[in-house]
N, C-alpha and C positions, 0 to 999 in steps of 0.2 A: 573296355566299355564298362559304364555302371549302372545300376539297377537304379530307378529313381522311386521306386516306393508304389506305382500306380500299375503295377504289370504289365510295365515297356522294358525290353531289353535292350540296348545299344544306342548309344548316341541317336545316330539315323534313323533308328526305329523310334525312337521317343519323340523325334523333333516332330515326323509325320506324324505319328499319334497325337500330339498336340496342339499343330495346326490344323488337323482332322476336329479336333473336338471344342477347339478352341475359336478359329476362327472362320469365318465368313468370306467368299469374296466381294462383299458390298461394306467390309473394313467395320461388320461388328464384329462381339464375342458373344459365347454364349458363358452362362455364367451355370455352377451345380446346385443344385438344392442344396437348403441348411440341411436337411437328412442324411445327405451325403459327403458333406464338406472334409471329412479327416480323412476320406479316399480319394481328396482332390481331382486329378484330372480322370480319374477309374469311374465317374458317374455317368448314370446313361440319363437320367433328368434334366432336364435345359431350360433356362431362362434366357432371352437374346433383350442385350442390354448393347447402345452405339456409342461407342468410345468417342467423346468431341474431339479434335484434334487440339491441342492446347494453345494458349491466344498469348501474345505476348504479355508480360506482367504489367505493363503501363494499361493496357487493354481491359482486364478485369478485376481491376483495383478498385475496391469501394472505399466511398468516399473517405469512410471511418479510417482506411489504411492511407490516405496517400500523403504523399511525401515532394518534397524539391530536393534538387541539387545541394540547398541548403545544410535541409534538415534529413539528410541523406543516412540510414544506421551506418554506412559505410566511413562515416568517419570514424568510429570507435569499435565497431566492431568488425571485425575479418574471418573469412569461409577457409576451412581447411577443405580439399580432396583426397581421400585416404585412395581414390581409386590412381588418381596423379600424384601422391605424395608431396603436393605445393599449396601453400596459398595463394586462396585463387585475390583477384582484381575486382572481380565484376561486382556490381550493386547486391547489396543486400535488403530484400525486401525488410518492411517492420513486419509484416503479420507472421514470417516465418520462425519469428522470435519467441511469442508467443504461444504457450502451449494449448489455445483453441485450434491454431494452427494443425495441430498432428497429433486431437483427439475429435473422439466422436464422429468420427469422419464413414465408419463403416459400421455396421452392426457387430460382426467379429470384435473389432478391436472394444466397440461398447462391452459387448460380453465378459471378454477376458477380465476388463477393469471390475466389472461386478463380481466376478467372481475371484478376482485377487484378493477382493474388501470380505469376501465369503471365506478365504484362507488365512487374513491376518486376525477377524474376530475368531475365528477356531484354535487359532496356534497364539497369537498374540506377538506372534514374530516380523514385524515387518520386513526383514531383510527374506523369508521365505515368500513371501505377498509379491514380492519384485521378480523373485527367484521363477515364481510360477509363471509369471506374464513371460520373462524371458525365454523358457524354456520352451512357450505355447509358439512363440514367436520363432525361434529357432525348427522347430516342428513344421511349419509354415513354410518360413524361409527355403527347407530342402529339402520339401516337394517340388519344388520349382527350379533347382539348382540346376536342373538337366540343362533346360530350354537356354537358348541364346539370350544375347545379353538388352538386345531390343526389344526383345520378347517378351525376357522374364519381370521388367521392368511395367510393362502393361497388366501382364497377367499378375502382378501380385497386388497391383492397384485396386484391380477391380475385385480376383476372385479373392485376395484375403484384408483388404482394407489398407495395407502397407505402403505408404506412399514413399515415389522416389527422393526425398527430401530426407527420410528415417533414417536412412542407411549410405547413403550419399556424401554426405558431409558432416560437420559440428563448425560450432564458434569459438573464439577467443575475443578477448578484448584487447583494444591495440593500446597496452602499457608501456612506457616507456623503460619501465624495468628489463623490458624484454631485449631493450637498445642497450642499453648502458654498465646491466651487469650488476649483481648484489652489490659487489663492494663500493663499487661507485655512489651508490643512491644512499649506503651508508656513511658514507664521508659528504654527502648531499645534507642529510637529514644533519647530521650533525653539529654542521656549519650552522645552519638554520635555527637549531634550537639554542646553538651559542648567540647568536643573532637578537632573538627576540624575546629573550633573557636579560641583554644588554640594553634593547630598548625601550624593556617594561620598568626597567631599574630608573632609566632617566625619568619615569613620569611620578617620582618620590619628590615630595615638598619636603619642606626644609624637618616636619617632625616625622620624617620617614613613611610616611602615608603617600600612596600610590592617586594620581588627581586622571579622571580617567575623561575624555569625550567618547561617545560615540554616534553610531550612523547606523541606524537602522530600518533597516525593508522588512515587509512586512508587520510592523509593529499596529498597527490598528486591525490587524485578523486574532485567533483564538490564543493561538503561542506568545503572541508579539501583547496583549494586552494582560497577559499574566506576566511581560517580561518587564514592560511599564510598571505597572504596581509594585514590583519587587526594585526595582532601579531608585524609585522615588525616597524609600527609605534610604539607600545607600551613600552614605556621603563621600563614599570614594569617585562614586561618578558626579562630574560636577556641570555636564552636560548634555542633552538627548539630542541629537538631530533625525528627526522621525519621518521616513520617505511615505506621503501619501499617493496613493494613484491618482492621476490627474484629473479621471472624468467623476471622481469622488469627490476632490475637492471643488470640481468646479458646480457638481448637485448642492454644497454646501456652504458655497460664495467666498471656497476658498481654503486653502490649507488649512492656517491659522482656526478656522472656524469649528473645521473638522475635526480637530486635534482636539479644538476645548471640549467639543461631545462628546468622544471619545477619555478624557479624562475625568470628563463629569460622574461618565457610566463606572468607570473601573475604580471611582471614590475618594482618586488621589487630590489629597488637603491641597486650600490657597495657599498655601504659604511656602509646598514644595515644588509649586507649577512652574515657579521661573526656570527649572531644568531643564524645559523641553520646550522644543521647538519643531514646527512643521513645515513643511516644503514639500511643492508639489513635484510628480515625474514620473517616472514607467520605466519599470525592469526590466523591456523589451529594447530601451533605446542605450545607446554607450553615453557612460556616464550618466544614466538613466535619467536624461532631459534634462540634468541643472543646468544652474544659470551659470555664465562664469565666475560670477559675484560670489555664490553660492559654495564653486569647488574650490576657489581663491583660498575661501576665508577657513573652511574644512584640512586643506593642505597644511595649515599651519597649527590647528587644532586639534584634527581628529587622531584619535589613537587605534579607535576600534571599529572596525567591518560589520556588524552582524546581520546578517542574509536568512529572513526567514521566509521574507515572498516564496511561495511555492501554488503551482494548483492541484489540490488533491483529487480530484476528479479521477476516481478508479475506473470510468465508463468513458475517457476522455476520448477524444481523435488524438492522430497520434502528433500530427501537425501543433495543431494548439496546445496540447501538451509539451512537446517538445520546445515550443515556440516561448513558454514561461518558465521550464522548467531547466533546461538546457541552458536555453538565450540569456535568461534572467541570471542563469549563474555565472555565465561566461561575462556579462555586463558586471555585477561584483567582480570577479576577480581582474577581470581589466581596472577595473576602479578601484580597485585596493594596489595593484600592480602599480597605477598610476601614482595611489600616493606615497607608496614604498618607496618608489624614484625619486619623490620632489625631494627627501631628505628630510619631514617632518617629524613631528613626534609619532608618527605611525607606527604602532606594536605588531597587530594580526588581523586576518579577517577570520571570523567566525562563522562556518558553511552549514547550513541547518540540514541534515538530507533526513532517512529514513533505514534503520536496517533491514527494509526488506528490499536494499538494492541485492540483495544474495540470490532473489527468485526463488524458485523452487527446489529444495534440496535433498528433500525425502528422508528426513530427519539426519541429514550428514551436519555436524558444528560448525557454523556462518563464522571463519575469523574475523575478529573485529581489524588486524593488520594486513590484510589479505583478500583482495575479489577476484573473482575467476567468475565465467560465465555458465552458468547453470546447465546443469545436464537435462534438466526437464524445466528448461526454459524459465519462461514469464509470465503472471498470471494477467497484466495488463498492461499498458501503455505506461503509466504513472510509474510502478515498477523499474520498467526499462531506460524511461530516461532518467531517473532520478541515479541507477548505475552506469548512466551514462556520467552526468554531472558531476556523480564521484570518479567514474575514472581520468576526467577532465582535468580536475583539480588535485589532484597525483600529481599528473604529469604537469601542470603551472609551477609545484613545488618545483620536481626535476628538472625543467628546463628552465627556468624563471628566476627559483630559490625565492618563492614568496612565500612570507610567512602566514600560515593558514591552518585551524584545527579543522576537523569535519566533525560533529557530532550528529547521531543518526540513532533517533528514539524511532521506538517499535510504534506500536499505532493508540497513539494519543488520547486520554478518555478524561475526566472534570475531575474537580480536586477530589485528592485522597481521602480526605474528611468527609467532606459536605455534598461532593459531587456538582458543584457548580462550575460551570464550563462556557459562563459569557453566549449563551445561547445556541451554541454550537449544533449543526441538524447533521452534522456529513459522519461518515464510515458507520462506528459502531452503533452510535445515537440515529440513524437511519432505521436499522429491524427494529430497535425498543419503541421507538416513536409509530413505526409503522402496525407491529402488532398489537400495540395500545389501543392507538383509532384504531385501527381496521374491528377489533374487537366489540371497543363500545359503538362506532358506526353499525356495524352489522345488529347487535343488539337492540339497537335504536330503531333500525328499520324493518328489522324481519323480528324480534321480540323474539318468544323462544316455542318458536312452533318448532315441528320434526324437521323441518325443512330449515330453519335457522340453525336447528343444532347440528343437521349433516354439512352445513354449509359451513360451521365453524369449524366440524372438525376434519374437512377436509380442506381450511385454508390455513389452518394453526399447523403447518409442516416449514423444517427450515432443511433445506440440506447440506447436511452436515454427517462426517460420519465420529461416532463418540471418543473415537480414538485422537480426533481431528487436539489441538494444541492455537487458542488463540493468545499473541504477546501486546499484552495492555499494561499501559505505563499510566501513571495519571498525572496532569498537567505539571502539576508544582513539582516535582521530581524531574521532570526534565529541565524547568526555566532553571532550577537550582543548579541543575547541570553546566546550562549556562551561563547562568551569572556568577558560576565557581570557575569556568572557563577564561572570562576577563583577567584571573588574577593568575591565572597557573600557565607561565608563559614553558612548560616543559611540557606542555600536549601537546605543542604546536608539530607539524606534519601526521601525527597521530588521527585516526579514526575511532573512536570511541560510542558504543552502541549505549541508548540510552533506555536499556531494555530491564526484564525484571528474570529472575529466575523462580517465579512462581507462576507459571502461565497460567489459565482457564479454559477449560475443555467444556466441549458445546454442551454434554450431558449436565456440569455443573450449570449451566447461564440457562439452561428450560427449568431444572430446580427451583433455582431463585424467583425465574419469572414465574414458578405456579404458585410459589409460598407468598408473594409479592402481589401477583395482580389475578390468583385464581385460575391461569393464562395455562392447561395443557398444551406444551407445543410438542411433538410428534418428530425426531427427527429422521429424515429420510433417505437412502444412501444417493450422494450427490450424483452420480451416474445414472441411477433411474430417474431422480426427479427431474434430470435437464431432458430426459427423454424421453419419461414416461407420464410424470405425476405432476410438473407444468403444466402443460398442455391441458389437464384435467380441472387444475387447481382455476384456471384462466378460464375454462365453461364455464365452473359452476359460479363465479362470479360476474362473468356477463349474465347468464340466467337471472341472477339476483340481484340485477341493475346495477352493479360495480364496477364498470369499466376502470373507472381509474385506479380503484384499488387491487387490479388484475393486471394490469403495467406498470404499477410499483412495484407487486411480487414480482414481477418477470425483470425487470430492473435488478432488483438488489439479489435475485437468485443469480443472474448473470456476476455481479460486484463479486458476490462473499461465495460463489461455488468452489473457487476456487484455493481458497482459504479456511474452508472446514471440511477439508479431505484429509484420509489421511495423509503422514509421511509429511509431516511440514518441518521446517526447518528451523535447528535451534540455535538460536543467537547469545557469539560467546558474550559474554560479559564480563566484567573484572578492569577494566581500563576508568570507567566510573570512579569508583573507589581509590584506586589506584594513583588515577592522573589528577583526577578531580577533588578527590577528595569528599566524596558522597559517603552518605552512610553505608555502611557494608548491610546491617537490614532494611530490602526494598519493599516497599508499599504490600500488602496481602491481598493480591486482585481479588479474590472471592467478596471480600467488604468492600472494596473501591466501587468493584461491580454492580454491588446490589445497591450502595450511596445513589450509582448512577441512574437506576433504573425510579429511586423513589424521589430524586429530582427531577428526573422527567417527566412523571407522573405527574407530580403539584406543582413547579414549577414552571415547567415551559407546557405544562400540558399537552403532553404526547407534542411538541415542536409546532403546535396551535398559537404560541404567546409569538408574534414576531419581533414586535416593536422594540427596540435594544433599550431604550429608557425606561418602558417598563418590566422589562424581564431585568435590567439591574437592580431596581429598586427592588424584586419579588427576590433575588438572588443576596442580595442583603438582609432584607428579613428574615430569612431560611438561614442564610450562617447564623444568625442571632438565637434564630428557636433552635437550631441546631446546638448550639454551644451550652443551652440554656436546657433542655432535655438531659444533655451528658451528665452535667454536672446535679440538676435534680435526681437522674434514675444512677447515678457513680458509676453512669457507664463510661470506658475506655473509649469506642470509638460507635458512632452512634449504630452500625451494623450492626452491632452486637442485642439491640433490642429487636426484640421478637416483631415478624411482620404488621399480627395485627395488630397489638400494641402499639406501635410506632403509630400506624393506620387512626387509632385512635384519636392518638396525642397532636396528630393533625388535622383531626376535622373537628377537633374542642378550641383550635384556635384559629381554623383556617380564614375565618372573615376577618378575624385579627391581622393577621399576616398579608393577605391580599384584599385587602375591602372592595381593590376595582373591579376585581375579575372571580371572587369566591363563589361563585355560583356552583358551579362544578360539586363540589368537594363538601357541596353546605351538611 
């Protein structure tokens, strides 16, 4: 017999001690006071809580999770049972992938997480921070050890927050590596990169200059219209073919029509425009809806793939996510496949993903040659399929031999100079847009009685813990990425992170924003604020007539909780350099960052400016004061001039600069 901890001797004895205190005959439990919780089943205090009996998964799947046949995770990814030693068959849900999934589920497990963040700021060791949950977990876990094994599966549910999902299984991803064996996939790779080495070489005119077509998706969003402008100089490309969405072009009477607004905005001269061409379709359909006219004439011309379509929606469903992100890739690579085979001058397709297909890693080194499925999961949808899409296109090489690079930048922010970003509202230009307005909104309406300044400074909280690690890259370092990609046919099967090794820590980005816009923001540790200081932050802003501005915090505290926690993950880097031939020193996010915040500012006005023609024209004028400051104040790079200085030199010319819209700023 063993002693279980709670002053039961013997199996027998313990079992009846625990249906004694545990259970009901009308099939509750009763559950112990927090008082008594570390003397587990030894409490004589009772709450009676009724165990639902659990519904099948098709049964209480919300909308936000569901899924088809189709778009099943069960094609990539597969359940290990350490209690069966097999992989299992059956479906895998999405939401179980996700780490909202198997947090915040019980107060316990809230606790421990606060108080992990209370061991790592004291010691600064994150491997003792992990150390400590598991050890509270392990403590848990064998109070319970006694009870049988249908038993101890309810009772750890309720009485310590542990669900059977925790300890039950893990993931893998279904690689074909796992089939075929190192060696193989290295005599794969190898074949491939002799491959498209040989038929980068044939796209050489007679004075050894490479004559380049390409095919590009996504090319009218934020990435793809920095890859325009940079293409249009190049005269090794002697071609665009630029896939528009169809219900864009047909808003616009037309591809063609769309295309020319689109090049109007981004600057590029008449006289470089014969290079590109527009065509209507959808990344959702095979061969994404061209004409045959269309793939005819491409078959015999195009050389290069590049796939930027993507939807970045961190808040996405997982369906519609899946549906662009997944679908859309699987549609390039059938369409590159397709023109690999006709025997044209086809070189590569170039895969646009994201390094944060790694998920969440707890500061473990993301390989840029290497994905495995996270131990602590995935912060969102967008996440999972985009590691989905990369491990897709793995295996295209492996079974296919298609020539393919993936390059995967961290999270995308406006150029490294000037901070201009084609109007960009999504990811990080979301909080700076939103604390901007919300700031002078609220000033606007409440002025600065008691009650407007409790109100500010209890909506000026982001959560985030300081230790937390954000990877920002800014635009033109990436397209560089990629328009060094076109010529460097020995990256091909390679993964290449388009990351920095200077990241920015939340504590830094409240700095900038207080030396910048006056802005205290308060950061808060993300475990109480999803369950404490929300909820709070969301009164006082209904109180103060705000609703919308109390569903945007609740909005992007859901997006970014997840991403200024600690224990983030760091992404390798070196294949840039390496393959690419990028400069070995990358952007300085602390200046990128703060470019960005003071373009936000005047330029799109907190993401207020919509209209794409005139935020180009405003985005113009600003490189120009921009370039024009540097070289008056001999500054390096225009961060480097002091806030309000800067602040200044832009409201002595602000009506200059924007005469339509300078009101603001007068």
């Amino acid at each position: 017999s063993s002693r279980a901890g709670c002053g039961c001797r013997g199996s027998s004895r313990a079992m009846r001690r625990a249906q004694q205190l545990l259970l009901k005959p009308n099939g509750a439990i009763r559950l112990p006071s927090v008082r008594v919780l570390p003397l587990a089943l030894g409490a004589r205090t009772y709450t009676e809580v009724r165990l639902e009996t659990p519904k099948p998964p098709k049964d209480k799947v919300d909308p936000f999770d569901e899924w088809t046949p189709e778009t099943a995770p069960s094609h990539f990814v597969e359940r290990f049972s350490p209690e069966t030693n097999q992989w299992l068959s059956e479906d895998v849900q999405p939401r179980t992938l996700l780490v909202h999934a198997h947090r915040d589920y019980h107060f316990l497990e809230v606790l421990s997480r606060w108080r992990s963040t209370r061991v790592l700021r004291k010691t600064g060791d994150e491997r003792k921070a992990m150390d400590f949950v598991k050890a509270l977990r392990q403590r848990f876990l064998a109070r319970t050890s006694f009870l049988p094994q249908a038993l101890r599966h309810r009772v750890r549910e309720a009485l310590l927050g542990i669900k059977e999902n925790d300890f039950r299984y893990f993931f893998r991803f279904k690689h074909k590596l796992y089939f075929i064996g190192r060696d193989k996939v290295d005599q794969i790779v190898q074949e491939v990169k002799a491959e498209t080495k040989a038929k980068f070489e044939a796209t050489f005119d007679s004075q050894g200059k490479p004559r380049l077509t390409l095919f590009v998706t996504g090319a009218t969003g934020f990435l793809g219209n920095e890859l325009l402008k940079r293409v249009a100089a190049d005269e090794t490309v002697v071609e665009v073919v630029s896939l528009v969405w169809d219900q864009e072009a047909a808003a616009a009477g037309g591809a063609p029509q769309f295309g020319a607004l689109v090049l109007d905005n981004i600057g590029v001269p008449e006289e470089r425009r014969g290079k590109f061409t527009f065509v209507s379709g959808n990344i959702e359909k095979p061969n994404f809806g061209l004409s045959e006219s269309d793939l005819a004439n491409l078959k015999t011309s195009m050389t290069h793939v590049v796939h930027l379509a993507a939807s970045v929606q961190f808040d996405g469903k997982y369906t519609s996510s899946f549906n662009v992100n997944v679908g859309g890739t699987k549609a390039a690579l059938d369409f590159s496949l397709a023109m690999q085979q006709a025997g044209g001058p086809f070189v590569q397709m170039l895969g646009i993903g994201t390094s944060y297909i790694h998920g969440r890693r707890k500061q473990k080194l993301c390989s840029e040659s290497r994905l495995v499925f996270p131990d602590d999961y995935y912060n969102n949808y967008y996440e999972l399929v985009k590691a989905m899409s990369s491990i897709m296109t793995d295996n295209y090489v492996l079974e296919n031999r298609l020539r393919v690079v993936q390059l995967c930048p961290a999270i995308v922010i406006g150029n490294s100079f000037n901070g201009n970003n084609y109007g960009d509202t999504k990811v990080v230009n979301a909080p700076i847009n939103m604390f901007g307005r919300a700031v002078e909104t609220l000033q606007e309406s409440l002025g600065t009685t008691l009650f407007a300044r409790t109100v500010m400074r209890i909506f000026c909280r982001f959560p985030a813990d300081p230790t937390a690690r954000f990877d920002l890259v800014p635009v033109d370092r990436v397209v560089e990425g990629i328009h060094n990609a076109l010529s460097k046919p020995g990256a091909v099967t390679d993964r290449i992170h388009l990351a920095t090794d200077r990241s920015i820590s939340p504590t830094q980005m409240t700095e900038i924003f207080y030396d910048e816009l006056g802005i205290r923001i308060t950061l808060s540790d993300p475990v109480i604020f999803r369950t404490v200081t929300l909820p709070l932050i969301k009164t006082a802003l209904e109180m103060a007539d705000q609703p919308k501005l109390a569903r945007v915090m609740e909005k992007l505290a859901h997006i970014f909780g997840g991403y200024a926690e600690w224990g983030q993950p760091v992404h390798e880097v070196g294949n840039d350099v390496r393959l690419l031939g990028l400069p070995r020193a990358r952007p300085d996010t602390l200046l990128v960052f703060r470019m960005l915040v003071r373009h936000n500012r005047f330029v799109q006005e907190w993401g207020q400016i919509k209209d794409k023609a005139v935020l180009a024209q405003r985005e113009k004028a600003w490189a120009a004061f921009i370039d024009r400051i540097c070289e008056e104040k001999l500054a390096a790079h225009p961060a480097l001039i002091p806030a309000r200085e800067f602040q200044d030199l832009v409201k002595r010319e602000y009506w200059v600069l924007f005469p339509k819209t300078g009101a603001r700023h007068s």
